[in-house]
Every structure is written in C-alpha cells, then in structure tokens.
C-alpha positions, 0 to 999 in steps of 0.5 A, spaced: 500 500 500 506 505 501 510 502 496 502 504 491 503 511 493 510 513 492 510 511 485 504 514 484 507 520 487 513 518 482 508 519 476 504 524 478 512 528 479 513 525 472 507 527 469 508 534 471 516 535 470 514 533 463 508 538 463 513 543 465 518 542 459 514 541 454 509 547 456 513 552 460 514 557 453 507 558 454 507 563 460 512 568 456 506 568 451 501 572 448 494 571 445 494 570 438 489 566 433 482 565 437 485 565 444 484 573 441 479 572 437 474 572 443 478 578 447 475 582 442 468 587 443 464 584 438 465 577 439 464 578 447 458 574 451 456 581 452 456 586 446 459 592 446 451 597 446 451 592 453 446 586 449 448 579 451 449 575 445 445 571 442 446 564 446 440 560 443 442 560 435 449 563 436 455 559 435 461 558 440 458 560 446 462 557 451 469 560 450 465 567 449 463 565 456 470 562 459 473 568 456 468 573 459 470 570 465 477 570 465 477 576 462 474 579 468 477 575 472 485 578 470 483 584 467 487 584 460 493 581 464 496 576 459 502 573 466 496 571 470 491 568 464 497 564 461 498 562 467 492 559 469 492 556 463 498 552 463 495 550 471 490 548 466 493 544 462 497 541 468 490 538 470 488 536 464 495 531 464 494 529 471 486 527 470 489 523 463 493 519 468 487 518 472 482 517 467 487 511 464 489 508 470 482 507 472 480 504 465 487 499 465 489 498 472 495 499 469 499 505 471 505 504 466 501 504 461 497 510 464 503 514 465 506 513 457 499 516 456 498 521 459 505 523 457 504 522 450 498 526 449 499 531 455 506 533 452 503 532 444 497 537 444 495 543 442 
C-alpha cells in the first residue's frame, strides 16, 4: 500500500516535470489566433451597446463565456491568464493519468499516456 503511493507520487512528479518542459514557453506568451479572437468587443458574451449575445442560435458560446470570465477575472493581464492556463493544462495531464489508470489498472501504461498526449497537444 506505501510502496502504491510513492510511485504514484513518482508519476504524478513525472507527469508534471514533463508538463513543465514541454509547456513552460507558454507563460512568456501572448494571445494570438482565437485565444484573441474572443478578447475582442464584438465577439464578447456581452456586446459592446451592453446586449448579451445571442446564446440560443449563436455559435461558440462557451469560450465567449470562459473568456468573459477570465477576462474579468485578470483584467487584460496576459502573466496571470497564461498562467492559469498552463495550471490548466497541468490538470488536464494529471486527470489523463487518472482517467487511464482507472480504465487499465495499469499505471505504466497510464503514465506513457498521459505523457504522450499531455506533452503532444495543442
């Protein structure tokens, strides 16, 4: 049972020293593309004339709401909001790990797949 948890404690380390190298360019960054994309007025969960954007028939709605979140959260900061999502991607490597170790009961098989796929998408 102890030696279960240190080497599950190995691979989360693993899983997050790996996260670390393969992503940690991302906190010098700036928003381009469609991270900008939603950043903009007319975009934006609220419309620049103060309307709430059409969330019955509208498309994308909820980046337009995650970012009308976030941007209100930091306020046009870039450090913070990179740095949560880099946190963010932390998480999503860690629960691949999870989620794989509890479909294969094998935790090898879950570490080289979270660190596969967790270093591997954009």
């Amino acid at each position: 049972m102890f030696k279960r948890f240190w080497m599950d404690l190995l691979f989360v380390g693993t899983i997050v020293a790996a996260t670390i190298l393969a992503w940690h360019g991302i906190l010098n960054q700036t928003i381009s593309g469609e991270g900008f994309f939603y950043f903009s007025p007319q975009f934006s969960l609220i419309l620049p004339d103060g309307k709430i954007t059409n969330l019955i028939n509208g498309i994308d709605n909820f980046p337009k709401f995650i970012y009308f979140v976030l941007e209100n959260l930091f306020k046009g900061d870039m450090q913070p909001y990179m740095t949560f999502l880099f946190s963010t991607v932390i998480l999503v490597n860690l629960s691949i790990y999870f989620f794989v170790k509890f479909i294969t009961c094998q935790k090898l098989i879950a570490l080289l797949a979270a660190i596969y796929i967790g270093i591997n998408y954009t």
